[in-house]
SEKOLFI-485259 format. One record per atom (N, C-alpha, C): x, y, z. Coordinates in steps of 0.02 Angstrom, whole numbers, plus 50000, padded with zeros to 5 digits. Layout:
BEGIN
XYZ;...
//
This chain:
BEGIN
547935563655400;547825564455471;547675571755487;547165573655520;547115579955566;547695580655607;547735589255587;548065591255648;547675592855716;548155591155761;547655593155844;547865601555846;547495604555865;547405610055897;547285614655952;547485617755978;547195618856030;547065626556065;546395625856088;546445632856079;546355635756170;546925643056166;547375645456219;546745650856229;546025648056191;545355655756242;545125651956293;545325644556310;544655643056371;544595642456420;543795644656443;543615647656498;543355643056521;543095643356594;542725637656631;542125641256618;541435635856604;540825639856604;540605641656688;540255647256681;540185649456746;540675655056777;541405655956751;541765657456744;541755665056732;541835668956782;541875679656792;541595680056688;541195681056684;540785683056612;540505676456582;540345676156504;540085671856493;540595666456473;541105666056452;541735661056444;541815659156377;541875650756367;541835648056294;541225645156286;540955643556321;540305639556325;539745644956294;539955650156318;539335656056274;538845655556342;538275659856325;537615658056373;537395654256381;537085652156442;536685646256448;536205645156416;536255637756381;535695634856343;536205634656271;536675639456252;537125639756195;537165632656165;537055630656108;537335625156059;538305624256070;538365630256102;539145629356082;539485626456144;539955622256121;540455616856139;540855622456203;540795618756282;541085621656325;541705618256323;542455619456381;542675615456409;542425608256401;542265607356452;541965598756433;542055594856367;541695599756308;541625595556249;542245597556202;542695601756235;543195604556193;543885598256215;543615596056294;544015592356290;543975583956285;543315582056281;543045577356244;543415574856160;543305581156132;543485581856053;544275580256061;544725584456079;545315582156083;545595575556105;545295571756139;545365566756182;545195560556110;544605563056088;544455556456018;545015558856002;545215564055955;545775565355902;546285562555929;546505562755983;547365556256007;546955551755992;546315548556013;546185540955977;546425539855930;546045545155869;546005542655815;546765544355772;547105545655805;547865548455802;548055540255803;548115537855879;548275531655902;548085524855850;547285526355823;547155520455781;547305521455710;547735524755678;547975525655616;548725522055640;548895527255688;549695522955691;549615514355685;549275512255716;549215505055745;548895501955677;548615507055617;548355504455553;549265502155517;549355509855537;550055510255488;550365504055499;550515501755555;550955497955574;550705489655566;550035488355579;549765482255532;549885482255452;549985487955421;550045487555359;550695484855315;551125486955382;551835485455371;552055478155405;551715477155420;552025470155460;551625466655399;551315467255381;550845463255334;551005463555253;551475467155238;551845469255174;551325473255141;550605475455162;550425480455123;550555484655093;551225488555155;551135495755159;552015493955162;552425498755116;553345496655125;553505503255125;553025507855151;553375512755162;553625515555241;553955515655254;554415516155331;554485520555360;554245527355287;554395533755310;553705533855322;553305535455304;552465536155327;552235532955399;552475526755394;552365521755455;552745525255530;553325528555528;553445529755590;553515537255596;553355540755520;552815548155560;552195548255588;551835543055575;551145540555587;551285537555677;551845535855690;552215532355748;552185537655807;552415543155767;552825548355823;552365554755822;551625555455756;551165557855766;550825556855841;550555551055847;550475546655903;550725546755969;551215546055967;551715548356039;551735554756047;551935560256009;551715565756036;550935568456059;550345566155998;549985567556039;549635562756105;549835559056113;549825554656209;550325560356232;550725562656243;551265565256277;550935571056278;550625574456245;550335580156239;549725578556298;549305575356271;548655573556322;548685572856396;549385568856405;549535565856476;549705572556519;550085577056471;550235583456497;549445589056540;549245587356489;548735591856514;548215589156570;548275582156558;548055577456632;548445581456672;549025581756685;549285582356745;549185588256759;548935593256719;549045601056736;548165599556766;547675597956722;547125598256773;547175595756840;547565588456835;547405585156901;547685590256945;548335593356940;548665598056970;548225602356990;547845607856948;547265613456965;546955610957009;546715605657004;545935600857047;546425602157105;546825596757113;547145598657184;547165604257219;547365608057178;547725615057230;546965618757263;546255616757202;545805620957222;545385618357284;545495610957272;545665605457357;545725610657401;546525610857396;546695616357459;546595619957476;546225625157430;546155631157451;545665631657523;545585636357558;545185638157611;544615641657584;544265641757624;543235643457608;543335647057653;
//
């Protein structure tokens, strides 16, 4: 399994200089696609666990210890993701409020 990562440089494009996105027209992965990418990786986090765990119900797989680090891989990263939902939805809001 990959580890998730995450990285503590990003900028909004458009954002006081050029940000993570680089210049316009850049090949390189803004916001958006940085958080695209992370978003598959809990997938594909999610669909290993749910492998692991067919494997074991199915006597493939008798190992218990693999199966519920593969378990709690999974749950942390949802718990991780949901987190950062809430911190955007949070931002979005507040910038709601702000006055023009």
């Amino acid at each position: 399994m990959d580890d998730i990562r995450i990285n503590p440089s990003l900028q909004l494009p458009g954002a006081a200089g050029v940000g993570a996105a680089g210049p316009a027209g850049s090949a390189a992965p803004g916001f958006v696609g940085t958080l695209k990418d992370a978003i598959a990786k809990v997938n594909e986090v999610q669909v290993e666990a749910t492998q692991a765990v067919e494997k074991m119900a199915t006597g493939e797989n008798q190992n218990v210890h693999q199966t519920m680090i593969a378990l709690q891989k999974a749950d942390i990263s949802f718990q991780l993701m949901m987190q950062l939902r809430n911190k955007i939805v949070t931002a979005y809001e507040e910038i709601q409020r702000m006055q023009v």
